[in-house]
C-alpha positions as CSV (number, residue, x, y, z in Angstrom):
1,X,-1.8,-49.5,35.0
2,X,0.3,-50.3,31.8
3,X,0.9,-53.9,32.7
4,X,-3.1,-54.2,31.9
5,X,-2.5,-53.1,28.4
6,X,0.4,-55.8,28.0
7,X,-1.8,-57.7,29.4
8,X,-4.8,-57.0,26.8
9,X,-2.2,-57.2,24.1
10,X,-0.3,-61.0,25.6
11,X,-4.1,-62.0,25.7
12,X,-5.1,-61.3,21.8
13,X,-2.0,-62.4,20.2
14,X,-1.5,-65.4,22.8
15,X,-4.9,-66.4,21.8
16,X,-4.4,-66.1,17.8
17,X,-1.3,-68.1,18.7
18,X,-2.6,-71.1,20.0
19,X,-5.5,-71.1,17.7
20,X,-3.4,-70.6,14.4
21,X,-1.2,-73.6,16.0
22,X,-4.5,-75.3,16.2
23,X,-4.9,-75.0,12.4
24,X,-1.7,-76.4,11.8
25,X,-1.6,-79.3,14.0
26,X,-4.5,-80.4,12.1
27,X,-4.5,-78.9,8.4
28,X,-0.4,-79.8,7.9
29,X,0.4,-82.2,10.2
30,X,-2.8,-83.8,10.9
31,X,-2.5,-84.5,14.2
32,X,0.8,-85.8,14.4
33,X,4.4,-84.3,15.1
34,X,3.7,-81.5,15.4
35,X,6.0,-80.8,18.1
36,X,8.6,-80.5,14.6
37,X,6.8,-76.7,13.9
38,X,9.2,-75.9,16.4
39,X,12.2,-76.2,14.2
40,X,10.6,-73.5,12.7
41,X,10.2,-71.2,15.2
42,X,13.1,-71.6,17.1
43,X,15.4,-70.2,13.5
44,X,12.6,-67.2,14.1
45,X,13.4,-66.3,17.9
46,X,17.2,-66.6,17.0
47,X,16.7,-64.7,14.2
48,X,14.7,-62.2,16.2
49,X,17.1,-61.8,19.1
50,X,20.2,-60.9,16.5
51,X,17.6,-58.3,15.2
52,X,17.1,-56.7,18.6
53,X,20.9,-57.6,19.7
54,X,21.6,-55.1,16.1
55,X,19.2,-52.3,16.6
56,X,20.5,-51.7,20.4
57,X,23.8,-52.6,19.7
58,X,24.1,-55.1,22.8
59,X,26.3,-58.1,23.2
60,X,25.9,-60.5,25.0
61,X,30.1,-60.7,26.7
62,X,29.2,-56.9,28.1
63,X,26.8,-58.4,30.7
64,X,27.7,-60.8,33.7
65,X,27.3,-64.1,33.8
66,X,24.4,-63.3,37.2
67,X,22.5,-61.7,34.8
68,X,22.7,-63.7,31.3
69,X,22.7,-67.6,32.4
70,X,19.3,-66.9,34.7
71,X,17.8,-65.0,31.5
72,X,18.7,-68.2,29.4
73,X,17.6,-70.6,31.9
74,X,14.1,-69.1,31.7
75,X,13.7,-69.4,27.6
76,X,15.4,-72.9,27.5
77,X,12.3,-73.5,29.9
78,X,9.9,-71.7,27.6
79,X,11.4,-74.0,24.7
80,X,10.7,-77.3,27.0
81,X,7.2,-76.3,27.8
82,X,6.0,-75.3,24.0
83,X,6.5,-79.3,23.6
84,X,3.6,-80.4,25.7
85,X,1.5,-77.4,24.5
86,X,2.0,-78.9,20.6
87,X,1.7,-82.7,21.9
88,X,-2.1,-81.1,23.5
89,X,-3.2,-79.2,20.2
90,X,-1.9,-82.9,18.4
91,X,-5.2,-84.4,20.7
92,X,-7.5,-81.4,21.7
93,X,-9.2,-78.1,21.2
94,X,-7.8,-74.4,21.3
95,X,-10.6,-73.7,23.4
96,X,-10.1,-76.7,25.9
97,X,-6.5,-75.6,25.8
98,X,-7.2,-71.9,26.7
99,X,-9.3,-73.3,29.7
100,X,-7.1,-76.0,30.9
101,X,-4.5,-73.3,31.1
102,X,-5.9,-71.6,34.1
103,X,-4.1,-73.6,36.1
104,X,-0.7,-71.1,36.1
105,X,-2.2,-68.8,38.5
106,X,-2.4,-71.1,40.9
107,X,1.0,-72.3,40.4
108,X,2.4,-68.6,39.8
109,X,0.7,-67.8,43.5
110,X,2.3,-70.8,45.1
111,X,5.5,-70.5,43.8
112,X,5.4,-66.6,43.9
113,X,5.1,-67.1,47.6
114,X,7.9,-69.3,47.8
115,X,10.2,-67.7,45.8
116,X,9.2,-64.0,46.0
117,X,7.7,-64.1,49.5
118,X,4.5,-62.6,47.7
119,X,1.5,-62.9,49.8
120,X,-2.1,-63.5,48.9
121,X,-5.6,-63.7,51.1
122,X,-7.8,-66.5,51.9
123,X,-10.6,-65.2,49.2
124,X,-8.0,-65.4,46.5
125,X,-7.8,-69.0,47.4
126,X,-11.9,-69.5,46.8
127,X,-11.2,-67.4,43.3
128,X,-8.3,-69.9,42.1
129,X,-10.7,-72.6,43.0
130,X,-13.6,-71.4,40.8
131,X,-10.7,-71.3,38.3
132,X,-9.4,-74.5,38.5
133,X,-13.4,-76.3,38.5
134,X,-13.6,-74.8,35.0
135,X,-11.2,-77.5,33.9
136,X,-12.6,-80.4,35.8
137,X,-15.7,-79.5,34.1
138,X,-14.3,-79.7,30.9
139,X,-13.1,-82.7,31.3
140,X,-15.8,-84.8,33.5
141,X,-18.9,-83.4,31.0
142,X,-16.5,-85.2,28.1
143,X,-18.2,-88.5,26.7
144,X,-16.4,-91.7,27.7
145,X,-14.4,-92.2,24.9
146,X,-13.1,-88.5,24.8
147,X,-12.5,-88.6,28.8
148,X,-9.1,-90.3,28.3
149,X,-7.9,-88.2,25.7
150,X,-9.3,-85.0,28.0
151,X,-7.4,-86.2,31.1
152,X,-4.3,-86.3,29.1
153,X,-4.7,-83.0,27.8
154,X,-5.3,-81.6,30.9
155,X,-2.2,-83.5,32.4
156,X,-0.2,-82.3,29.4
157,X,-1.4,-78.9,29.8
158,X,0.0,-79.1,33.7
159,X,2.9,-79.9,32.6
160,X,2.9,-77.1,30.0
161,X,1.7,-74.5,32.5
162,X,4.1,-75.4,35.0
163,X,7.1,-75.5,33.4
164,X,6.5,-72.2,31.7
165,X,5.2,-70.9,35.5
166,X,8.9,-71.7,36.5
167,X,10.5,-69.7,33.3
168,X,8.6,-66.8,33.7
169,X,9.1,-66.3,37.7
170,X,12.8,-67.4,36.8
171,X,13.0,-63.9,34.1
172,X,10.7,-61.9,36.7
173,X,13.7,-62.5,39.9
174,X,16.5,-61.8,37.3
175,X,14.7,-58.8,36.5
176,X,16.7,-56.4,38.9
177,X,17.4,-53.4,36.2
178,X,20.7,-54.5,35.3
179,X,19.8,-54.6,32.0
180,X,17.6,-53.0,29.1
181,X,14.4,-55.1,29.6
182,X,14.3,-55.4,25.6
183,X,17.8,-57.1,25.5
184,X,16.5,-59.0,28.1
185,X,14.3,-60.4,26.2
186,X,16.9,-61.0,23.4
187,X,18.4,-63.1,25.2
188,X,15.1,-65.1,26.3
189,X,14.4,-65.5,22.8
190,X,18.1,-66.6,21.8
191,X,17.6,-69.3,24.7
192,X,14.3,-70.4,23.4
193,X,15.4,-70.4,19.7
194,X,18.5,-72.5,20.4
195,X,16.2,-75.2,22.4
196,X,13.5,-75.1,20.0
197,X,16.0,-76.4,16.9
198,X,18.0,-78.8,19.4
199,X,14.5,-80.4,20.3
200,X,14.2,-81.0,17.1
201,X,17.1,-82.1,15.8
202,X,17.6,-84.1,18.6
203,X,14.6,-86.2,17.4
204,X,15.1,-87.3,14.0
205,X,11.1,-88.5,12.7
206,X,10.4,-84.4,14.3
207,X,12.7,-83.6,12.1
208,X,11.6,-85.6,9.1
209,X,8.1,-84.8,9.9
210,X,9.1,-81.0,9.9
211,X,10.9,-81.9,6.2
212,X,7.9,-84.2,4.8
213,X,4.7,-82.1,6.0
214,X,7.3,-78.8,4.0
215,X,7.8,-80.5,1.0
216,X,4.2,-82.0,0.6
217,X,2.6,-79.0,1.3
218,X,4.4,-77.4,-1.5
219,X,6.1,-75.0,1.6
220,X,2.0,-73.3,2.3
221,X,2.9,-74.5,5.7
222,X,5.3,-71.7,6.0
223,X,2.3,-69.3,5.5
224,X,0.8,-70.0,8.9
225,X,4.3,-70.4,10.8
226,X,5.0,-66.9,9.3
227,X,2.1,-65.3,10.9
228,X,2.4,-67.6,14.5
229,X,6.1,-66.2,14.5
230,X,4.8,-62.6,14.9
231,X,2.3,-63.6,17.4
232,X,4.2,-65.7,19.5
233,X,6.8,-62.7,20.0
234,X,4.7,-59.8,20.5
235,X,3.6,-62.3,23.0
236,X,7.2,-62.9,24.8
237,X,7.3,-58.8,25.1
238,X,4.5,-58.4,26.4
239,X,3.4,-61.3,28.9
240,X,7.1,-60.8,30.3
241,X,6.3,-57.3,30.5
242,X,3.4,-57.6,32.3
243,X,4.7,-60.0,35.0
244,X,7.7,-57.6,35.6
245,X,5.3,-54.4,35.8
246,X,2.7,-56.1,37.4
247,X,2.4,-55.6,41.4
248,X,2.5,-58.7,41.9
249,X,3.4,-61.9,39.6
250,X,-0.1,-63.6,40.3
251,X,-2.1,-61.1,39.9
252,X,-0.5,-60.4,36.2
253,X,-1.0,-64.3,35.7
254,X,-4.5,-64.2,37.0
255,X,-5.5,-61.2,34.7
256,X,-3.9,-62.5,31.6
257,X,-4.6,-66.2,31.7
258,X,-8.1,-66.1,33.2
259,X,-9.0,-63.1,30.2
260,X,-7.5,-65.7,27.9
261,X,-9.6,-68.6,27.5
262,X,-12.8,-65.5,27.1
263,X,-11.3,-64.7,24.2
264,X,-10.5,-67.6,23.0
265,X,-14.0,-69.0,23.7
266,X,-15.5,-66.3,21.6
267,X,-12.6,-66.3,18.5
268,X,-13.4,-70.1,18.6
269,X,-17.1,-69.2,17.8
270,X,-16.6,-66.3,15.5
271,X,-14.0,-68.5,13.1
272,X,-16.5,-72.0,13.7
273,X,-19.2,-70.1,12.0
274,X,-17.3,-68.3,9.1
275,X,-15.2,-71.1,8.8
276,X,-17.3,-74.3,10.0
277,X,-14.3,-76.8,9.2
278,X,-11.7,-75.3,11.3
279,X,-10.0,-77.2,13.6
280,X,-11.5,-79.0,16.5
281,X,-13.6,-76.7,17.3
282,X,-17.8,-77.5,17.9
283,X,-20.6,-75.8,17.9
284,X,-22.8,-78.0,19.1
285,X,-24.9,-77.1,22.4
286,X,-23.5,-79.4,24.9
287,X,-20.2,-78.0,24.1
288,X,-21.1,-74.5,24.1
289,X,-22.5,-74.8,27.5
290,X,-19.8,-76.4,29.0
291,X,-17.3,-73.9,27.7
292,X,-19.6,-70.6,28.5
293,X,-20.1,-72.3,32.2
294,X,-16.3,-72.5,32.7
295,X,-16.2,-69.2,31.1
296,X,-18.1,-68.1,33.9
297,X,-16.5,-69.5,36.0
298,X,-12.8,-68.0,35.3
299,X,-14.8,-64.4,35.1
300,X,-16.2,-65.0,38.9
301,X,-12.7,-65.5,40.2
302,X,-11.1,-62.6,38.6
303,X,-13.8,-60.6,40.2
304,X,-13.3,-61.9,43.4
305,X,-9.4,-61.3,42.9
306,X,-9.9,-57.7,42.9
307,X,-12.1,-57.7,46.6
């Protein structure tokens, strides 16, 4: 049962994650480019895997090729995916984020059965169902003018999803105990780093942007980037290390992403009330409603994932 504690623990810090990214998107960069954050993390997972390639004295030449290139292959796709997570906080919600989400464990199902010959039971099907209605109801109880920008969060947040579903089942079939699952994860965050500063740099107004937003905010941007650093890889080690522990990949994904958007539904309450200007967030009743209905509805299917 110690993949539901890094499950507990991927849920929390995921969750201050995406809402401290929330805060940025909109405090620093106000709205836009703020895909170019990722300049800064990606110097934070390289720095990060040299840390963990130090303390257990690993390099990378002592390992084979089978084992390194799938390992980064998988963060290179955790790099790609992070951009349409940014370009959704740019235009939504932490909350709508966290619910719109719940769409990997239907993907991580599907493509666990593919690629893992996992199976899974006609009932799981009804439960991934209630799951996925929680973001259709997000998204058709939006007003008019906001169902646009919803549908293209959601779609962004597909994209998101799946591209990360393929990285993570990617790390989960290379993990075989070749290797130390710690240097594994080394060399995920290496990957991710390296793609994360590429992006970026690839992209010269990110890269401004990333330079302008610094300089004008006298460097206070760093503060929250800081603190997202340490979130974002206590949440590498131990969503990774859930799916690998796990009995099966879905069932991991179900747990952690369908807990997720619970605590970020209360978290986006707590911090509207002590802090009524934060973010995106609303307290108003309709929206309340619609989020604790979806709520709901994700807390329905887990149960019926565990008949």
């Amino acid at each position: 049962m110690n993949w539901i504690v890094l499950v507990i623990l991927a849920v929390l810090s995921d969750s201050m994650r995406i809402f401290v990214d929330n805060f940025s998107a909109d405090v620093y960069f106000k709205g836009k480019g703020a895909v170019s954050e990722k300049l800064f993390y990606g110097y934070a997972y390289i720095v990060s895997a040299f840390i963990i390639f130090a303390v257990t004295g690993f390099h990378i030449m002592d390992s084979t090729p089978e084992t390194i290139i799938p390992l980064a292959i998988s963060g290179f796709f955790s790099g790609i995916a992070s951009i349409f997570y940014f370009r959704v906080l740019e235009i939504d919600d932490s909350t709508n984020l966290g619910i719109f989400i719940q769409l990997s464990p239907v993907l991580y199902l599907v493509l666990g059965w593919f690629f893992l010959n996992e199976s899974f039971s006609p009932i799981q099907l009804v439960a991934f169902s209630l799951i996925l209605s929680a973001s259709l109801i997000v998204v058709l109880t939006a007003r008019k003018k906001s169902r646009k920008i919803r549908l293209r969060a959601l779609f962004l947040s597909l994209l998101y999803v799946l591209i990360s579903v393929i990285g993570n089942l990617i790390f989960v079939k290379t993990d075989n105990g070749s290797l130390d699952f710690v240097k594994e994860i080394g060399v995920v965050l290496l990957a991710k780093g390296i793609t994360d500063v590429l992006i970026v740099y690839c992209n010269p107004k990110w890269h401004k942007r990333f330079r302008n937003v610094a300089i004008s905010s006298r460097f206070k941007v760093f503060r929250p980037l800081i603190v997202n650093s340490f979130f974002g890889i206590v949440k590498e080690f131990t969503y990774r290390g859930a799916l690998a522990a796990a009995p099966a990949v879905a069932l991991a994904s179900v747990a952690s992403d369908s807990a997720e958007p619970i605590a970020i539904f209360f978290l986006g309450l707590i911090l509207t009330l002590i802090w009524p200007k934060f973010g995106r967030e609303s307290l108003n009743k309709k929206t309340v409603l619609v989020h604790l209905t979806a709520t709901i509805l994700i807390v329905v299917g887990i149960i019926l994932m565990q008949v």
